[in-house]
Residue, then its C-alpha position, 0 to 999 in steps of 0.5 A: x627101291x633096291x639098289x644094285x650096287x647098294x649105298x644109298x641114292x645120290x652119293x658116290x662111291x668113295x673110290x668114284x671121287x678119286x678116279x683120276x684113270x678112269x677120267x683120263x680115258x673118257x677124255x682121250x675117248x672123247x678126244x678122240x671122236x672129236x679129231x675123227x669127226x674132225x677129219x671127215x668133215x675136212x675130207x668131205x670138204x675137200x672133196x666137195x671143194x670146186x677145186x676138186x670138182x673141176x678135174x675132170x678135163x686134161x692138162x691141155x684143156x681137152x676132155x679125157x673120154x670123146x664121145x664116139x661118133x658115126 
């Protein structure tokens, strides 16, 4: 089997065991998509609080639009 980075099957490069940059990144990377889904989801949930839903009438208890009547 030829290999394209050559060395053999199952070993590491010498310079891939001391990579303390490369493993800093791939942790604030991951880090990062954690706290983004994060947010979304409290978004989503916020949106869909009853709370929120509820909104839709006035400050003195009537309805923003009336229907119009003939």
């Amino acid at each position: 089997m030829i290999h394209i980075l050559g060395g053999t099957p199952g070993r590491r490069r010498r310079s891939a065991a001391r990579d303390p940059i490369g493993s800093a990144l791939t942790g604030l990377w991951a880090l990062g998509h954690v706290l983004c889904l994060a947010l979304l989801g409290t978004a989503v949930q916020h949106q869909l609080a009853p709370s929120a839903l509820s909104h839709t009438t006035a400050l003195d208890g009537t309805h923003p639009r009336t229907p119009h009547t003939s």
